[in-house]
C-alpha positions as CSV (number, residue, x, y, z in Angstrom):
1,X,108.3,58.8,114.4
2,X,111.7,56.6,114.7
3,X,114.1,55.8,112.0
4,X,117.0,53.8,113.6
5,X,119.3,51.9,111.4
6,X,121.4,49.4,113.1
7,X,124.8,50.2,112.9
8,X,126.3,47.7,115.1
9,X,126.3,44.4,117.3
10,X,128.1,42.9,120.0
11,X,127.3,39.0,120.5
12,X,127.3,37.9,124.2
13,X,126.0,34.1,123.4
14,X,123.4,32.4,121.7
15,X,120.4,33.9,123.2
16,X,121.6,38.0,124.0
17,X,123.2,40.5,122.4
18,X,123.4,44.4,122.3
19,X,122.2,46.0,119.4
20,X,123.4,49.8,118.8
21,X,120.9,51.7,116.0
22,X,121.3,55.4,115.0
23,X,118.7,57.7,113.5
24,X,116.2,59.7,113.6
25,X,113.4,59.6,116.7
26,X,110.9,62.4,117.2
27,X,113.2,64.4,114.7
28,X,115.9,64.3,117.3
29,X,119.2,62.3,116.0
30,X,120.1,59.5,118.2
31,X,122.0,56.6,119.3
32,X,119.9,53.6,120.7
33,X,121.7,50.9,123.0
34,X,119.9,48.6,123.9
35,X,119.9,44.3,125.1
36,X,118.2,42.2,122.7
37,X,116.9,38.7,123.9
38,X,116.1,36.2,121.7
39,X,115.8,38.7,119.2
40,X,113.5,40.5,121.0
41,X,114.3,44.1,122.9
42,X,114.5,44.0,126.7
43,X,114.2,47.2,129.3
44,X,117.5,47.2,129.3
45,X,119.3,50.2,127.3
46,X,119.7,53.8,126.8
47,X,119.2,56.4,123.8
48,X,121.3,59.0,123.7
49,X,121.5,62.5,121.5
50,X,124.0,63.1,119.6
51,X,125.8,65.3,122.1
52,X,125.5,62.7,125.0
53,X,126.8,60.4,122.7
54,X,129.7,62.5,122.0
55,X,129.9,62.8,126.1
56,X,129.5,59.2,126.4
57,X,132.4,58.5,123.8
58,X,135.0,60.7,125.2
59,X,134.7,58.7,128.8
60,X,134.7,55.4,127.5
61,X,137.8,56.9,125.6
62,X,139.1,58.0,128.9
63,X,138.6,54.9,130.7
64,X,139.9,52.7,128.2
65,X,142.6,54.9,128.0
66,X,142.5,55.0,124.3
67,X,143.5,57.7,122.2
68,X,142.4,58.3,118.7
């Protein structure tokens, strides 16, 4: 059924932080972002194929006006 491995964090203080996972979820490759509080998963998140992933990436890109 789900298969996420985390492959990143991003530390907001002692109590939250956003963990992003990637893997497999009902066979379908994806990217979970997603608030954890206190260790624990809030409402708060999104998962994300990998082709809205790739849409996702290249505005970010844009807005940061970052090029790789």
């Amino acid at each position: 059924m789900s298969d996420l491995q985390i492959s990143g964090r991003i530390i907001r203080n002692e109590k939250d932080e956003v963990i992003v996972k990637r893997g497999n979820y009902w066979n379908i490759e994806v990217f979970d972002i997603r608030w954890f509080q206190n260790d624990k998963p809030t409402r708060k998140g999104i998962r994300l194929n990998l082709e809205e992933a790739r849409m996702l990436y290249e505005i970010l890109r844009r807005e940061l006006d970052e090029d790789i």
